[in-house]
N, C-alpha and C positions, 0 to 999 in steps of 0.2 A: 715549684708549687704553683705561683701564679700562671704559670704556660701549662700547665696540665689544665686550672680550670676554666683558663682561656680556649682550649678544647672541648672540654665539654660544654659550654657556653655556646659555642659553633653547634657543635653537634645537636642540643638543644635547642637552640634557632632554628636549625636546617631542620630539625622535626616538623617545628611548628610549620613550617613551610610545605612540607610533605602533606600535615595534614589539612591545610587548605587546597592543594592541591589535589589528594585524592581521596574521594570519597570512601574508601575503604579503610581506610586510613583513621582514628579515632584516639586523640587527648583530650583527657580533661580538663587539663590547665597543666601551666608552665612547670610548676613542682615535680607533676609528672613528666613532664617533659626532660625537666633537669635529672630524673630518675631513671628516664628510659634512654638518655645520653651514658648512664654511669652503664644500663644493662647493657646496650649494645656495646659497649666498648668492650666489657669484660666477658660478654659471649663474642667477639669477633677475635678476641686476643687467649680466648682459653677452649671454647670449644670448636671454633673455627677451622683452626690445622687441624683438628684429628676428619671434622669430616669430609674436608679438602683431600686429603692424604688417603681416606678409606673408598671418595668418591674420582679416585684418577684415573680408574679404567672408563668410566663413564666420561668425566671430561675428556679423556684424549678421542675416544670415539665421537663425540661430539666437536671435535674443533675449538672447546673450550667454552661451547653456550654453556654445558649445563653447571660452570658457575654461578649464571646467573641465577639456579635455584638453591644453590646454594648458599649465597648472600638474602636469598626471601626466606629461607630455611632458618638462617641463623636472625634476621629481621624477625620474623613470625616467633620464633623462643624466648625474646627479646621479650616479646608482648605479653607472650604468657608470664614472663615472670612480674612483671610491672601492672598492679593494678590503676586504672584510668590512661592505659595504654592498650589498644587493638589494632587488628589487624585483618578486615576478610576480605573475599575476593582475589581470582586469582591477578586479577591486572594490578591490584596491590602490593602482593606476594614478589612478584615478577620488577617490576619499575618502580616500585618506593625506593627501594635499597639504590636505585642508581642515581634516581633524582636527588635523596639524601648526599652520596657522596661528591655527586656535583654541586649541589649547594652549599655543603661542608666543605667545600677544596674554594668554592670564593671566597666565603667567611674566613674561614683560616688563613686565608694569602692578604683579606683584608687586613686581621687582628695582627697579622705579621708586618704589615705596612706602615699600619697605625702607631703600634707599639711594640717597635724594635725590642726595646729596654727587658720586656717580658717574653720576647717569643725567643732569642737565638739562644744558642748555646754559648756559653763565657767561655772564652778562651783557655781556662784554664780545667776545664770542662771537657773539651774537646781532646778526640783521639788522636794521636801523632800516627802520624802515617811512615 
């Protein structure tokens, strides 16, 4: 439980950061913020594979760019559904979602540095191989 909202916490943060970063980019405050951590996760974990999987002729013809509209795609739904969360502009659409996940992967290896105790998985936990 606490390692879930140790994630979204990260994910959260690394909004805020996004939207200092890029003008297109639009929070209202941390709530939503905390909000649009919970949207994006449950649009990249539910709607994500389907249009990953519907968009593989396009990625493979592309060499695998056209993920990257595809993470603006599912970023930009994200925002639809959270209000005091937007999204316009295409340099928004394109480079938040990357920036995001680069600032979510130091957060997270932070929060995992910090505090072991809540991020691993228990041993008893874990899959036997």
């Amino acid at each position: 439980m606490l390692r879930t909202l140790l994630t979204l916490l990260a994910t959260a943060l690394s909004l805020l950061v996004v939207d200092l970063i890029f003008p297109g980019v639009r929070l209202a405050n941390f709530p939503a913020a905390l909000i649009a951590a919970a949207a994006i996760g449950l649009v990249n974990s539910g709607i994500k594979p389907i249009i990953s999987v519907l968009s593989l002729p396009l990625n493979l013809l592309s060499l695998g760019t056209f993920s990257l509209v595809v993470n603006g795609l599912c970023f930009w739904l994200a925002s639809i559904l959270v209000p005091g969360f937007g999204v316009s502009g295409l340099i928004a659409f394109i480079l938040a979602p990357v920036i995001l996940s680069a600032v979510n992967t130091f957060l997270s290896q932070y929060f995992a540095e910090k505090y072991p105790q809540f991020t691993s998985v228990p041993a008893d936990k874990k899959l036997s191989s």
